[in-house]
C-alpha positions as CSV (number, residue, x, y, z in Angstrom):
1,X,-6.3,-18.4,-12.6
2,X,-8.8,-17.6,-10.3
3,X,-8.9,-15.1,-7.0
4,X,-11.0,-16.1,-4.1
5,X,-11.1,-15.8,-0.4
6,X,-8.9,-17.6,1.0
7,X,-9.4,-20.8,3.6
8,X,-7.8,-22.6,6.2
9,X,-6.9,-25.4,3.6
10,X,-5.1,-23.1,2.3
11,X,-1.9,-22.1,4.9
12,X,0.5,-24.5,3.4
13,X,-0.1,-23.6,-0.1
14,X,0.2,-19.8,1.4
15,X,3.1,-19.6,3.4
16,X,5.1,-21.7,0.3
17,X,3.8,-18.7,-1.6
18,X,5.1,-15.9,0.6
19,X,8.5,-17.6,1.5
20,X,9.2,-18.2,-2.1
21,X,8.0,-14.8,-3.0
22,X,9.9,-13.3,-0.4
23,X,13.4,-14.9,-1.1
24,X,14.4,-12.0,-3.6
25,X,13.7,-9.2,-1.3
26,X,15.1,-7.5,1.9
27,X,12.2,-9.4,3.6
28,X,14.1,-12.7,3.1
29,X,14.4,-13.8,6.6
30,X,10.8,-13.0,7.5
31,X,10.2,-16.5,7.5
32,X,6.8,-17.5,8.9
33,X,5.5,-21.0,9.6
34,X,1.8,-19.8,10.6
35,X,-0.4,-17.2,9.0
36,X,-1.7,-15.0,11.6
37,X,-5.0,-14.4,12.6
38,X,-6.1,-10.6,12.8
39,X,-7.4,-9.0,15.6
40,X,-9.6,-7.2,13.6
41,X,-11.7,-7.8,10.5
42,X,-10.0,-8.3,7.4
43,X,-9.8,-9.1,3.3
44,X,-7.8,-12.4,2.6
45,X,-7.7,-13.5,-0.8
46,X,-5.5,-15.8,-2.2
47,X,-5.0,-16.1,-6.4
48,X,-5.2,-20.3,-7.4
49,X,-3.8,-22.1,-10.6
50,X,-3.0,-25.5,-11.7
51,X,-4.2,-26.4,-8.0
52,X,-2.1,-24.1,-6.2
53,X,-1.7,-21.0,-4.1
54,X,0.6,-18.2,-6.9
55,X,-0.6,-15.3,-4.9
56,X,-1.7,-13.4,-2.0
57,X,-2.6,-10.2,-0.1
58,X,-3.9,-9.8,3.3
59,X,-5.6,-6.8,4.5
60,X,-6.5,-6.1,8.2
61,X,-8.8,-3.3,8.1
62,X,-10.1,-0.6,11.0
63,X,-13.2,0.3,12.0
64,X,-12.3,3.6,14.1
65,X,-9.5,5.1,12.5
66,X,-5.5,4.8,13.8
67,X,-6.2,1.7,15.4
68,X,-4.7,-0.9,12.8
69,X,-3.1,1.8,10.4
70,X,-1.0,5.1,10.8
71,X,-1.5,7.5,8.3
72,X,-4.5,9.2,8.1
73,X,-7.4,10.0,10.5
74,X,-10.0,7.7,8.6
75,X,-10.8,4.4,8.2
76,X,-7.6,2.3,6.8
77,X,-6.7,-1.1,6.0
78,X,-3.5,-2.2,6.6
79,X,-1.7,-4.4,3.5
80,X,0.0,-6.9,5.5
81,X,1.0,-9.7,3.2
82,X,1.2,-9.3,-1.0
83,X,3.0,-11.8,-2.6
84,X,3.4,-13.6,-6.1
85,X,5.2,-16.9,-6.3
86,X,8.3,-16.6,-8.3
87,X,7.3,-18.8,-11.5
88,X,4.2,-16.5,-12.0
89,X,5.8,-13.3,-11.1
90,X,4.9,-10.2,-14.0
91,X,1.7,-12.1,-15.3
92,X,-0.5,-9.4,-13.4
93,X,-1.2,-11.5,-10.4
94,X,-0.2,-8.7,-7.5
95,X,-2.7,-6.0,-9.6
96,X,-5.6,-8.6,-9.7
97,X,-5.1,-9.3,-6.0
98,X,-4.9,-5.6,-5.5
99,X,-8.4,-4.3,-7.6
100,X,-10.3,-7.5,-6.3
101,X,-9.1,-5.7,-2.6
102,X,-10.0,-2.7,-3.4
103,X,-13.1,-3.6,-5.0
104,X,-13.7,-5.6,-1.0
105,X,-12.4,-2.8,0.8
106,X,-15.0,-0.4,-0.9
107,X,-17.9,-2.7,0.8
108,X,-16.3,-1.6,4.1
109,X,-16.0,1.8,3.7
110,X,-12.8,1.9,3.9
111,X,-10.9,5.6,2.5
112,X,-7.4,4.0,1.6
113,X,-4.8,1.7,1.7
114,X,-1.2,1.7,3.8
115,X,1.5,-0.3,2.8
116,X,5.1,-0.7,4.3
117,X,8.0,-2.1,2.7
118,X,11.6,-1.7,2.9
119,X,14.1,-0.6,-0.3
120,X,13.1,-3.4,-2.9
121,X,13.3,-0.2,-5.9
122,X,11.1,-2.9,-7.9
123,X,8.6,-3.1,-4.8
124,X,8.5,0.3,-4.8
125,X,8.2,0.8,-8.5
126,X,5.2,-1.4,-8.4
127,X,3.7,0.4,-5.6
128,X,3.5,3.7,-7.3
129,X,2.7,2.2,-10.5
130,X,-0.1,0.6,-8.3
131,X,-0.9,4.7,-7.9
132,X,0.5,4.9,-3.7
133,X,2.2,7.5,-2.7
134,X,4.9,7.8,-0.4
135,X,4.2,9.1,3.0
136,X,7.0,8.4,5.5
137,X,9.8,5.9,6.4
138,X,12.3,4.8,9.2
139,X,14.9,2.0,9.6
140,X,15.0,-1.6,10.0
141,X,18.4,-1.9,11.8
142,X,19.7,-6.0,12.1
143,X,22.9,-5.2,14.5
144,X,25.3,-8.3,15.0
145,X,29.0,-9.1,16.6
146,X,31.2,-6.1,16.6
147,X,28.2,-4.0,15.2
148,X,27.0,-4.1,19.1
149,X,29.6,-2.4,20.2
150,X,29.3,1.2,21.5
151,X,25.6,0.8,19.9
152,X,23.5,-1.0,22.7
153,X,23.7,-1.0,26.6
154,X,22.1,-3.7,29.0
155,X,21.6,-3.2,32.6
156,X,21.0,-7.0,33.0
157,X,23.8,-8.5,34.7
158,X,24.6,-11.7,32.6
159,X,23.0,-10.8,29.7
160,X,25.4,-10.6,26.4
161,X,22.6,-9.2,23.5
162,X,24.0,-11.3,20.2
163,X,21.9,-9.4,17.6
164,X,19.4,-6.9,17.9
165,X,16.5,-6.3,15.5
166,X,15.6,-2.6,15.8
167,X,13.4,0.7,14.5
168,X,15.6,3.9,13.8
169,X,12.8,6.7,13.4
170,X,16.1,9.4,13.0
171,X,17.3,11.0,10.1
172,X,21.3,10.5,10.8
173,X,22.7,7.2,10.2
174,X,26.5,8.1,10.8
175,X,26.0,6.3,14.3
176,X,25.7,3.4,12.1
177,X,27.8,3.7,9.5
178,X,29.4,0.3,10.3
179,X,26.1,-1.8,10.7
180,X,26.2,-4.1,7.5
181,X,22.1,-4.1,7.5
182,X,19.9,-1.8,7.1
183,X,16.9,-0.7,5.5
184,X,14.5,2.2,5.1
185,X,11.1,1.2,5.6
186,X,8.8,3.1,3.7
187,X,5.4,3.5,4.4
188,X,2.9,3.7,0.8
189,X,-0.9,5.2,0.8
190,X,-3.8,4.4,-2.0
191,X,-6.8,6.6,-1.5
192,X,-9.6,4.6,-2.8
C-alpha cells in the first residue's frame, strides 16, 4: 500500500471509497458525486493498493486562524473527509493517512487538528485512540412527515416543507422527543 497525494484521476476511485466507507455510519446518506474543491489550501492524500483508492483524508487548512476551523485561536486544519474502504478496514490504513497528515500539516505550521463526527462510538473510539479530545457538540436533526408538525413554521404561502435538515446548538431535546433522527455532532481536537 502506498499513501500519496491525491490527483484528479483519482475522484472515481475516491468517492467509491468514501460512499462505501460511509455506508456503516450515521453519515450514510452523505452521498456525494463530486469531491469538492477547497477554498483554501489543503492536504489530500489518498492510500492506493492493488490499483485502487482504500483510503482517504482531506484536510482544508487556515492561514489566519477561525477562518476554516472553530476551536481554537491558531492556525487549524479542518479534517473534512477520512475514510477506509470496507474490505481494508482495521489494517491501519486511517492512522497511516492520519501521521502522513500530520507529518504535512507540520510543514504549514499548522497547531492542531478539528474533526467533527456524529455518534459512530467506533468513530469516536478511534478518534481518541487517535489522541483527540472532545471539545463540543450539537445536533444533526433530519425532521420528516408528522415530525414537522408543531416543529417548523413557514411564512411562504404555498410552501409545504417535506423534511428539514437542521443544527440544534441546545442542550434540551424534549422538543424533539418524537423526531426518529438525530445525532450529536461532536467536534474532536489533535494538538500537533
Amino acid at each position: 500500500m502506498i499513501i500519496r497525494n491525491y490527483t484528479e484521476k483519482d475522484e472515481q476511485g475516491w468517492l467509491r471509497c468514501r460512499v462505501l466507507s460511509f455506508l456503516n455510519t450515521a453519515y450514510f446518506d452523505n452521498v456525494l458525486n463530486k469531491k469538492e474543491i477547497y477554498e483554501n489550501p489543503s492536504i489530500e492524500l489518498v492510500a492506493e493498493k492493488d490499483n485502487q483508492i482504500v483510503g482517504l483524508l482531506d484536510i482544508e487548512y487556515e492561514q489566519e486562524p477561525k477562518t476554516v476551523c472553530t476551536a481554537k485561536e491558531k492556525n487549524g486544519g479542518m479534517i473534512w473527509h477520512i475514510a477506509v474502504h470496507p474490505d481494508y478496514q482495521r489494517q491501519g490504513i486511517g492512522e497511516r493517512l492520519l501521521e502522513t497528515a500530520i507529518q504535512e500539516a507540520k510543514k504549514f505550521n499548522l497547531q492542531y487538528l478539528e474533526a467533527w463526527t456524529r455518534d459512530d462510538i467506533w468513530v469516536q473510539q478511534w478518534y481518541e485512540k487517535m489522541e483527540f479530545e472532545l471539545s463540543s457538540s450539537y445536533y444533526h436533526l433530519f425532521i420528516e412527515g408528522n415530525e414537522l408538525n408543531g416543529t417548523v413554521n413557514t411564512e411562504v404561502n404555498n410552501l409545504y416543507p417535506v423534511t428539514l435538515f437542521a443544527h440544534y446548538t441546545g442542550e434540551d431535546l424534549a422538543a424533539f422527543q418524537n423526531v426518529k433522527r438525530k445525532h450529536e455532532c461532536v467536534c474532536y481536537v489533535k494538538e500537533i
